[in-house]
C-alpha positions in Angstrom: 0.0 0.0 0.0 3.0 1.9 0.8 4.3 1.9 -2.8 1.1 1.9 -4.6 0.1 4.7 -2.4 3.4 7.2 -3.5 3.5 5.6 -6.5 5.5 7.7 -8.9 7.5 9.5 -6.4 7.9 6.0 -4.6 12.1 5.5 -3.9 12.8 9.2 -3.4 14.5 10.8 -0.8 15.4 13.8 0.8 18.9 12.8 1.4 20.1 16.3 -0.6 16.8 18.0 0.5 17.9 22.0 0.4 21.1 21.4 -1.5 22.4 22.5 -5.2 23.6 20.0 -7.1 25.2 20.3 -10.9 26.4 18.2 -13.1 28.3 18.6 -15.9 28.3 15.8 -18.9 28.4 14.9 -22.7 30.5 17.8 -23.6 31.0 17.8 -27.4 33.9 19.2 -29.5 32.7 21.2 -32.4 33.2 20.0 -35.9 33.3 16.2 -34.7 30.6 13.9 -34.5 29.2 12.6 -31.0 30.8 9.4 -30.7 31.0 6.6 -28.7 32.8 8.2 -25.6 30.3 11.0 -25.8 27.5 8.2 -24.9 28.8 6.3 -22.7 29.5 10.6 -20.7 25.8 11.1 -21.4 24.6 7.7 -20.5 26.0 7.9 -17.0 25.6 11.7 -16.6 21.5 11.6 -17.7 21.3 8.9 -14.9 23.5 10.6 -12.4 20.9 13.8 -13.1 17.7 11.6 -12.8 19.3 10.7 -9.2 20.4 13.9 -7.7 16.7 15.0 -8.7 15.1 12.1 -6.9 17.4 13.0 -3.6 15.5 16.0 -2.9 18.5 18.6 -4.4 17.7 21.1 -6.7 19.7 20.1 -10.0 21.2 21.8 -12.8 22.7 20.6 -15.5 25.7 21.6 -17.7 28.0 20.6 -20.7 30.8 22.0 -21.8 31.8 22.1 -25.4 35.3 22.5 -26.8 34.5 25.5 -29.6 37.5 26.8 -30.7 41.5 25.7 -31.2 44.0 25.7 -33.6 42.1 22.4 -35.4 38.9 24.3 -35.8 41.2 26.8 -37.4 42.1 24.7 -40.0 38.6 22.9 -40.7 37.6 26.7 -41.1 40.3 27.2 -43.9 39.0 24.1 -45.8 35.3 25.2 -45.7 36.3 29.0 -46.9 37.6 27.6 -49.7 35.0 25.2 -50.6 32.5 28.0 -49.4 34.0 31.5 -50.1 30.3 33.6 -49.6 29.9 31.4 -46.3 27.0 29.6 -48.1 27.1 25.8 -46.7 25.7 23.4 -49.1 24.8 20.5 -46.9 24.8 22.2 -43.4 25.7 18.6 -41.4 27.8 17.6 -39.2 29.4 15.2 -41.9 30.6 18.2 -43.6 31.9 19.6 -40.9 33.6 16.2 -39.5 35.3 16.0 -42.9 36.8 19.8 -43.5 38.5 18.9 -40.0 40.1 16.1 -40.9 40.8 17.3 -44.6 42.2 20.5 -43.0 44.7 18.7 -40.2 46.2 17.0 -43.5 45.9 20.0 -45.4 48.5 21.6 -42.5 50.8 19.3 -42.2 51.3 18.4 -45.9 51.1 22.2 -46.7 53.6 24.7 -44.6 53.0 27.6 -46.7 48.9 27.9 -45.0 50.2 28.2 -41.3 50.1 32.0 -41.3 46.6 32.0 -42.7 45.3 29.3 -40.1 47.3 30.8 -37.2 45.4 34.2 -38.1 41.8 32.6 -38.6 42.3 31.0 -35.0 43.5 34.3 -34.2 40.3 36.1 -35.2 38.2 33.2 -33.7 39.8 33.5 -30.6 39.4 37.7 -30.4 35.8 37.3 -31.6 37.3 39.8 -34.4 34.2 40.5 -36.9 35.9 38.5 -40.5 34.5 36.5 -43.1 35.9 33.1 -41.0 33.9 34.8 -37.8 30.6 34.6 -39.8 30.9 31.0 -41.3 32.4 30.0 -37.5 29.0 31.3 -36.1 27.0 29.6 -39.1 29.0 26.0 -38.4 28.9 26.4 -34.6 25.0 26.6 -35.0 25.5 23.9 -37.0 27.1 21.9 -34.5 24.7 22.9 -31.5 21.4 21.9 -33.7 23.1 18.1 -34.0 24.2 18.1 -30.5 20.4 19.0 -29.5 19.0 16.5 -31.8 21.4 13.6 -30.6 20.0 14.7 -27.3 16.6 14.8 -28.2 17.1 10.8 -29.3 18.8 9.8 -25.6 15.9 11.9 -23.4 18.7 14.6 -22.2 18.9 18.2 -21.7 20.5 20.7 -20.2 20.4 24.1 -18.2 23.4 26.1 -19.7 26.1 25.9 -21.9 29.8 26.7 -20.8 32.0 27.2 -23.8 36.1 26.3 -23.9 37.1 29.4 -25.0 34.4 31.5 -22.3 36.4 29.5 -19.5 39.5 29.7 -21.2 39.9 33.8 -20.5 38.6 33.5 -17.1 41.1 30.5 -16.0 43.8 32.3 -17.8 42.8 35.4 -15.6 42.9 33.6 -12.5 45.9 31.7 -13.1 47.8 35.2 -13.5 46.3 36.8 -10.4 47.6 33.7 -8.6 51.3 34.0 -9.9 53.6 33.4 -8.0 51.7 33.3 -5.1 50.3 29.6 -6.2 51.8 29.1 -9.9 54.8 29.8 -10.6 56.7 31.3 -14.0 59.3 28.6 -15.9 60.7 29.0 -19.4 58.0 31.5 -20.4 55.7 29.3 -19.5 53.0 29.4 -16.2 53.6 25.8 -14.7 51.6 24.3 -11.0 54.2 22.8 -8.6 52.4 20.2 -6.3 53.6 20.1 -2.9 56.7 17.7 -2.4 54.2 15.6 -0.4 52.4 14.4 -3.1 54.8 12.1 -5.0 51.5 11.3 -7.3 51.5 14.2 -8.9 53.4 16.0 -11.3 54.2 19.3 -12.3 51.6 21.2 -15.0 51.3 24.0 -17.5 48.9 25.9 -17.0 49.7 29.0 -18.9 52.4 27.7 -22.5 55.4 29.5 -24.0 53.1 31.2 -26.3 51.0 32.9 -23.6 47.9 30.1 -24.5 45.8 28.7 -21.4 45.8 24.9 -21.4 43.2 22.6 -20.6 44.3 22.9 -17.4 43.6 26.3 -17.4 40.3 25.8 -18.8 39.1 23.8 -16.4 40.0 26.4 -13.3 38.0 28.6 -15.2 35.5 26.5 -15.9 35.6 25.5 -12.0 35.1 29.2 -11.1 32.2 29.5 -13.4 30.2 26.6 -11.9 30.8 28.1 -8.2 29.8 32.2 -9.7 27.4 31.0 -11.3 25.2 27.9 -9.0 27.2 28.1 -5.6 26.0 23.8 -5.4 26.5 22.2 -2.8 27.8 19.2 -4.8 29.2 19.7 -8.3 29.9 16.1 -10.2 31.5 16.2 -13.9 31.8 12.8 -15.9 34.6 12.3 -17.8 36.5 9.2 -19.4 38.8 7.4 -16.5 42.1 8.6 -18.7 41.7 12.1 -17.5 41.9 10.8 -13.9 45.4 12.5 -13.7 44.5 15.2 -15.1 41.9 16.3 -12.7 44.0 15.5 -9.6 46.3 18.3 -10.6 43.2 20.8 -11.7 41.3 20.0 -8.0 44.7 20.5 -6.3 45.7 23.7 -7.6 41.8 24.7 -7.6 42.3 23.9 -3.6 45.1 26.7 -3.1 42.1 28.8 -5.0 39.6 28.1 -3.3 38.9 25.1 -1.4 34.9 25.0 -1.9 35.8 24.3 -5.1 37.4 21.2 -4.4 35.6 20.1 -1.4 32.6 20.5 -3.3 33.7 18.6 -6.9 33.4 15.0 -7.2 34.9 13.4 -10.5 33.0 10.2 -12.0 35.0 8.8 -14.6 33.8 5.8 -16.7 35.7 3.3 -18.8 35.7 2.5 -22.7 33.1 0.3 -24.3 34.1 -2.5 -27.0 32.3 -4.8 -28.9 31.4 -8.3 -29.5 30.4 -9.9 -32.7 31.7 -9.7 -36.3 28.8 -7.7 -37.5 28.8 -5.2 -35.5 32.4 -4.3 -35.5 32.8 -4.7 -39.5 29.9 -2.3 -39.9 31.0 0.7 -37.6 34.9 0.1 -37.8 37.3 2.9 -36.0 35.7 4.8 -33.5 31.8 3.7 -33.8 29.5 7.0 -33.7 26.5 7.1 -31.1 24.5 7.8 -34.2 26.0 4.3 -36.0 25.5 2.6 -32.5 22.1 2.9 -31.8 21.3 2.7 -35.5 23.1 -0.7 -35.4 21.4 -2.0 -32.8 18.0 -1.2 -33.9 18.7 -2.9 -36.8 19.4 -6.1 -34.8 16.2 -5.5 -32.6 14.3 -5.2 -35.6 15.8 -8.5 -37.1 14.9 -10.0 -34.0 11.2 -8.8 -34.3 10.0 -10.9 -37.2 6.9 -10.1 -38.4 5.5 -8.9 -35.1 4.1 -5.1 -35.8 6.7 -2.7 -33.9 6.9 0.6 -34.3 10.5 2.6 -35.2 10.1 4.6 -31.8 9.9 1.4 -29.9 12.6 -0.8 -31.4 14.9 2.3 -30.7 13.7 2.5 -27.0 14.2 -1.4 -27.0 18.1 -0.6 -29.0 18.9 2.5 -26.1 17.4 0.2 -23.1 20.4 -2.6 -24.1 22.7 0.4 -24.6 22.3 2.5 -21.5 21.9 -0.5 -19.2 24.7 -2.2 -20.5 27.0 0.6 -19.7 25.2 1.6 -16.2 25.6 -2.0 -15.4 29.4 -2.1 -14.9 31.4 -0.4 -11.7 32.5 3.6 -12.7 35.7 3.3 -14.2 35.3 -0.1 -15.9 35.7 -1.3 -19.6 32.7 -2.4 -20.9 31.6 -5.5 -23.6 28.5 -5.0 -25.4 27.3 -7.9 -26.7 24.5 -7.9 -29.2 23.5 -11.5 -28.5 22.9 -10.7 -24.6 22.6 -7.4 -24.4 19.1 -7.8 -26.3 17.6 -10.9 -24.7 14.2 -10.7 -23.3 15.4 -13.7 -20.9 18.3 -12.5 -19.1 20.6 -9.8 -17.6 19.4 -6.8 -20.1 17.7 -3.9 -20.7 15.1 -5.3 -22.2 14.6 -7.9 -20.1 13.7 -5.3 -17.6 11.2 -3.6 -19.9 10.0 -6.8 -21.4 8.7 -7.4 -17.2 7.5 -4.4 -16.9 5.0 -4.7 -20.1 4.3 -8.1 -19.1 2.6 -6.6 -16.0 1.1 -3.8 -17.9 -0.8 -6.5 -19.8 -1.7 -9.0 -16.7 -3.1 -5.3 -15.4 -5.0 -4.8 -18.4 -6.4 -8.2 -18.4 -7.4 -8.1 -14.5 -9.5 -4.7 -15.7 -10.9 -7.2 -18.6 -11.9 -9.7 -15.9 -12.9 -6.8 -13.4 -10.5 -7.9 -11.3 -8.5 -4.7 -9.3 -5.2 -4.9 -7.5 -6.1 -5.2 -3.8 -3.5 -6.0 -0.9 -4.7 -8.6 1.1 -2.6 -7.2 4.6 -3.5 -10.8 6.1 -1.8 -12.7 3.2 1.4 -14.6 4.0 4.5 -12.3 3.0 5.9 -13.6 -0.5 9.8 -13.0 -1.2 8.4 -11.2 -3.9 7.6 -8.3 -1.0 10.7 -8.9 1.1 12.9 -8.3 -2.4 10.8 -4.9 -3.0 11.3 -3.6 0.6 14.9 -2.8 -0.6 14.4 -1.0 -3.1 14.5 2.6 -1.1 18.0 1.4 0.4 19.2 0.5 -3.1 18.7 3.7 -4.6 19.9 5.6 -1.4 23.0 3.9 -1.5 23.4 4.6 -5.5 22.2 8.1 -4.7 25.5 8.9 -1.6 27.7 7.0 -3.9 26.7 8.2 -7.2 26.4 4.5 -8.5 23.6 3.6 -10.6 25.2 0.1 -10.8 23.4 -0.7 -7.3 19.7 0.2 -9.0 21.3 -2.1 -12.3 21.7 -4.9 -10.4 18.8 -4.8 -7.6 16.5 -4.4 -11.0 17.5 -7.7 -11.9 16.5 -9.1 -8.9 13.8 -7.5 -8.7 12.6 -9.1 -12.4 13.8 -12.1 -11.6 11.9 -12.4 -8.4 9.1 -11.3 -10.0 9.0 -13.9 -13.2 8.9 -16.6 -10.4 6.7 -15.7 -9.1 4.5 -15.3 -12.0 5.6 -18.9 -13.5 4.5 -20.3 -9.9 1.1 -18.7 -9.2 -1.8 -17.9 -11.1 -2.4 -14.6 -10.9 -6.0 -14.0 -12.9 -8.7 -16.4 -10.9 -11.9 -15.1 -11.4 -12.8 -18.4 -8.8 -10.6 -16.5 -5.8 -11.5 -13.0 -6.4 -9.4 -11.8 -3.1 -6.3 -13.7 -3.8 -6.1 -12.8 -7.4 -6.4 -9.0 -6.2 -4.2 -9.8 -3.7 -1.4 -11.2 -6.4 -2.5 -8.4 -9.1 -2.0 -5.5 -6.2 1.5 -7.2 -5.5 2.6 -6.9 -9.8 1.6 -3.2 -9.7 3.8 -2.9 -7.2 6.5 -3.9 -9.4 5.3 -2.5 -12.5 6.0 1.1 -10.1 9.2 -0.2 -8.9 10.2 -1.1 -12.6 8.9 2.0 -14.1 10.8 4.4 -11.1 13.8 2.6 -11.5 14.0 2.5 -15.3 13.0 6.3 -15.3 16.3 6.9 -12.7 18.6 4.7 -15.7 16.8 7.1 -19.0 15.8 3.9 -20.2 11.8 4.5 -20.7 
């Protein structure tokens, strides 16, 4: 009655009642396409969001884009000369993808174009009004209308956008103000000594020779725009488990700073996904897209679906459902395997296995109605496992909630199903000839179609 009786908000907490939290995730670079790294960031950040939110916090969400460098510069070059009046042709990100690459070849095949590029990146970075200003600003919208519709596709949004270059000027202006008192000056460069004491870190630049901030630089400034601009409480940024070092220095020297900033900043880094199975890995090759991904997996799903009527929306939800649990399943940090085979079985540890229970007591529901039979708990029945297994579902998602681990909801889901489908194969749950019991039984499935539908809702998988 309990869970029936909340029913949607059933699980929440007020753990972070009164607190801001943000989180920062998926950040894009500009002129690339959102790949597989980028999903995996959003597939963990979207869940991490969904979590804060049911803790009681008020939650914002940020991502952080890396607009302009010397490589954009050169993409830039490519496009002027393909597109002298700034008119794109086919405005996608393919286009876009392709100039880069075509103009990183185009540089270092070609020395007599590095004045030109060097002054386009100058004029990007100096926001100086130019022909490669306005096609910048025509591509960057380009770039922000994909990013939004990949979003669109994985059920995420977000609050504000922080670009590289915005944070780049205030880090490098904060980094200066704290020379020498915290940074200190070496070979025309601004460099971060870490105390002697920690042998695990190693000296940064934070300012180069040429007078450039670095990404470490970026990051304090990017760091002193979360804190100006939300104050949280609790401030989490994803990131893949490679830049672990990296962010040891940056929450370090951000400590000298200003030690909210570190004392509020928690890093979640995630591992690298791979793949099983000839088919996939011939078809996407290199670094597989998120676009290619999903689109791949679809395809399986509808392979798998025969001649049964599915619509496109809900073979993707079914594709995304293996995706995202797949990678929330493993431990932050971890490589991951997807394997089409398992990954989409409606019998065992998957995403769809999850949803495939929860539509199975949808339709048990539906046919209850039919029979006009309504889901009653019976407080005098005898306590099932079923019930003892859904009692722990408010500790499960506390503990993922103070650990930021939406491994522990993963794997008490599975239980959960599991439990569930016994039960089902072992009772009969529609009797019209034992009215109370089958209410009784019916009462107890709705309970764990709202368990299902909470917990799938904390994962983005609908």
């Amino acid at each position: 009655n309990h869970i029936t009786g909340t029913s949607e908000t059933f699980g929440n907490s007020d753990i972070h009642a009164g607190k801001t939290i943000l989180v920062e995730h998926s950040s894009p670079n500009l002129f690339k396409p959102f790949h597989i790294g980028h999903l995996m960031n959003n597939t963990i950040g979207e869940s991490l969001t969904r979590m804060m939110h049911a803790s009681g916090a008020s939650v914002f969400t940020m991502t952080f884009p890396s607009d302009i460098s010397l490589g954009i510069a050169k993409a830039i070059f490519i496009l002027l000369e393909k597109y002298p009046d700034g008119n794109i042709f086919d405005p996608s990100i393919a286009v876009l993808g392709n100039a880069y690459v075509e103009g990183t070849q185009r540089y270092e095949s070609d020395e007599t174009i590095h004045g030109h590029v060097k002054q386009i990146a100058d004029n990007l970075f100096g926001n100086v009004p130019s022909p490669e200003l306005d096609l910048y600003n025509i591509c960057k919208e380009i770039n922000i209308n994909y990013f939004k519709s990949i979003m669109d596709k994985l059920d995420s949004r977000f609050d504000s956008f922080v670009y590289e270059s915005q944070a780049g000027v205030t880090g490098f202006d904060i980094v200066k103000k704290y020379t020498p008192s915290i940074f200190t000056e070496s070979q025309g460069a601004i460099v971060y000594v870490p105390d002697e004491s920690k042998k695990h870190l190693n000296t940064a630049v934070f300012i180069n020779s040429q007078g450039n901030p670095t990404y470490e630089a970026k990051d304090i400034g990017l760091l002193s725009i979360k804190f100006q601009q939300y104050h949280p409480d609790i401030s989490l940024f994803v990131t893949d488990h490679e830049q672990i070092p990296h962010f040891q220095i940056v929450l370090d020297a951000a400590e000298q700073i200003d030690k909210t900033w570190s004392d509020n900043s928690r890093h979640i880094a995630h591992g690298r996904m791979t793949f099983n199975g000839q088919k996939m890995s011939s078809r996407l090759g290199g670094v597989p897209l998120a676009t290619e991904i999903i689109d791949t997996v679809t395809d399986e799903v509808r392979a798998r679906s025969g001649e049964r009527a599915i619509s496109e929306l809900v073979m993707q939800s079914v594709a995304l459902s293996a995706i995202k649990f797949s990678i929330l399943r493993a431990k932050p940090g971890s490589n991951i395997n997807f394997d089409p085979e398992t990954s989409l079985s409606f019998e065992g540890d998957s995403g769809p296995y999850l949803a495939y229970t929860h539509a199975r007591i949808c339709s048990l529901l539906e046919k209850g109605r039919t029979n006009n039979l309504m889901p009653v708990y019976d407080t005098g029945a005898s306590i099932e496992t079923l019930e003892r297994v859904m009692l722990q579902y408010e500790y499960v998602v506390e503990q993922a909630i103070t650990e930021y681990a939406p491994q522990y909801i993963v794997t008490y889901l599975l239980e959960l199903s599991r439990a569930f489908n016994s039960f089902y194969g072992s009772h009969q749950i529609i009797d019209t000839e034992n009215i109370q019991v089958s209410q009784h039984r019916l009462a107890l499935a709705d309970s764990v179609r709202i368990i299902l539908k909470n917990g799938l809702q904390l994962l983005a998988i609908n």
